[in-house]
C-alpha positions as CSV (number, residue, x, y, z in Angstrom):
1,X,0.0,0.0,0.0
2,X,2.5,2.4,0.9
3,X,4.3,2.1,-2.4
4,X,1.2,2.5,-4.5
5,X,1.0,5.9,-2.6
6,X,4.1,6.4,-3.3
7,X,3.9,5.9,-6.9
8,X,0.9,7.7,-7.4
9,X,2.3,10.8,-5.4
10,X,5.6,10.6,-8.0
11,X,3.5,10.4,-10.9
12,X,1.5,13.4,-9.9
13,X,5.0,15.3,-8.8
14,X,6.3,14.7,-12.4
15,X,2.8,15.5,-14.2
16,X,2.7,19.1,-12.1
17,X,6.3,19.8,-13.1
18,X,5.4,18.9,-16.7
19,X,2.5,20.7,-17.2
20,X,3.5,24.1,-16.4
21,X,6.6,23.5,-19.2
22,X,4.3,22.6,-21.8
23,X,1.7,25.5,-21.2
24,X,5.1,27.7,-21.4
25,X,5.5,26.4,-24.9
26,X,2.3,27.3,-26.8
27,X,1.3,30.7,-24.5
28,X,4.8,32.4,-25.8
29,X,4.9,34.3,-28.6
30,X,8.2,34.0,-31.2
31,X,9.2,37.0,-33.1
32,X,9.4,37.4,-36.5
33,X,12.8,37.1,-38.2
34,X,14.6,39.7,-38.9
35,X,14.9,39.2,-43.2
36,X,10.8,39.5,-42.8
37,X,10.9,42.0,-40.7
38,X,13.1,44.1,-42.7
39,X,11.5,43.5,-45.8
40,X,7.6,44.4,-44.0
41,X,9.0,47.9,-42.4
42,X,10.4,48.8,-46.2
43,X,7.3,48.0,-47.9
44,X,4.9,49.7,-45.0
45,X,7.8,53.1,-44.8
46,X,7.4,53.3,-48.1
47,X,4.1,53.1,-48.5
48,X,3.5,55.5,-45.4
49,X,5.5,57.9,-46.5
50,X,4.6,58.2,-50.3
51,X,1.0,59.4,-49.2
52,X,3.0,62.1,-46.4
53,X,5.1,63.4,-49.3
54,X,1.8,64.1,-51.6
55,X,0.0,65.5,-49.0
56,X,2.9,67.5,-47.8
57,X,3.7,69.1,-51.3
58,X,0.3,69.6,-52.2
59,X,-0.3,71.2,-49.1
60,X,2.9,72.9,-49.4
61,X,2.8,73.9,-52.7
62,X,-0.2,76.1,-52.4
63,X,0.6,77.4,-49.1
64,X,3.7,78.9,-51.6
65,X,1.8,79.9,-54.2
66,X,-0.6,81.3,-51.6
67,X,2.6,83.3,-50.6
68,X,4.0,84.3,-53.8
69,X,0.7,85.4,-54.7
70,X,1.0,87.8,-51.6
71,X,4.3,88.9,-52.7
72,X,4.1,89.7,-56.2
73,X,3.0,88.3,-59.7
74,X,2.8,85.4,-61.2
75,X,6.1,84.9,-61.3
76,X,6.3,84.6,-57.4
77,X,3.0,82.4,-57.4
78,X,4.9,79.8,-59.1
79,X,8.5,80.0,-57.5
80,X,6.5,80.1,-54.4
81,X,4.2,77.0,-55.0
82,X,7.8,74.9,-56.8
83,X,9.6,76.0,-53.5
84,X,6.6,74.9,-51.4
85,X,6.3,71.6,-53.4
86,X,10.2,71.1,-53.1
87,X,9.7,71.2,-49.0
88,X,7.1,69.1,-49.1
89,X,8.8,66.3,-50.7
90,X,12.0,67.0,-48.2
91,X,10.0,66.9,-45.5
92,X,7.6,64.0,-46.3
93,X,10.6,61.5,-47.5
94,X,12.9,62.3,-44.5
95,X,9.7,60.8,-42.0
96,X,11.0,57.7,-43.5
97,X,13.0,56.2,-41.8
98,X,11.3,57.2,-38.8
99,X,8.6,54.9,-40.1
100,X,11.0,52.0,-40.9
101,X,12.5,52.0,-37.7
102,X,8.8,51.9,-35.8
103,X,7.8,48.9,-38.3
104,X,10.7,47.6,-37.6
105,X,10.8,47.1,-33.5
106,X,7.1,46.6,-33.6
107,X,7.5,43.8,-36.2
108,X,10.4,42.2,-33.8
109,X,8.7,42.4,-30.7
110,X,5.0,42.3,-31.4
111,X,4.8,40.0,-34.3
């Protein structure tokens, strides 16, 4: 009798040990790799920031021309609106990497 209690109370030692190792296993979560990660921040910077430098030299732009208009002729309205386009493409396509980098963590740690 006393090594069937035994027994039993090793079997259910080992199973209470086991268990908490095998819901370990499938409750963690792997991150992605870092050539799909890469690869997933480039294509989501790039397409984040195409739409930012649009909206940023349109936006731009005719705050320039807007300017230029102000200032003097047409000539002005148009350097003002190409110099307001210009900085709207600067300042849209330097966000970039910004994005990248933000894709790029959340896609290693969240992913």
């Amino acid at each position: 009798m006393k090594k069937i209690v035994s027994t039993i109370l090793s079997a259910a030692m080992v199973a209470s040990l086991a268990m908490p190792v095998a819901i370990g296993v499938s409750g963690t979560a792997e991150a992605a790799g870092k050539k799909f990660c890469k690869a997933w921040a480039k294509k989501k910077a790039d397409k984040k920031s195409s739409k930012k430098v649009v909206k940023n030299m349109v936006g731009l732009g005719i705050a320039g021309a807007l300017v230029g208009s102000a200032l003097g002729g047409k000539k002005t309205t148009v350097a003002g609106a190409a110099i307001g386009a210009g900085s709207g493409m600067v300042y849209g396509g330097s966000k970039w990497d910004n994005y990248y980098w933000s894709y790029y963590d959340y896609c290693r740690t969240e992913m």
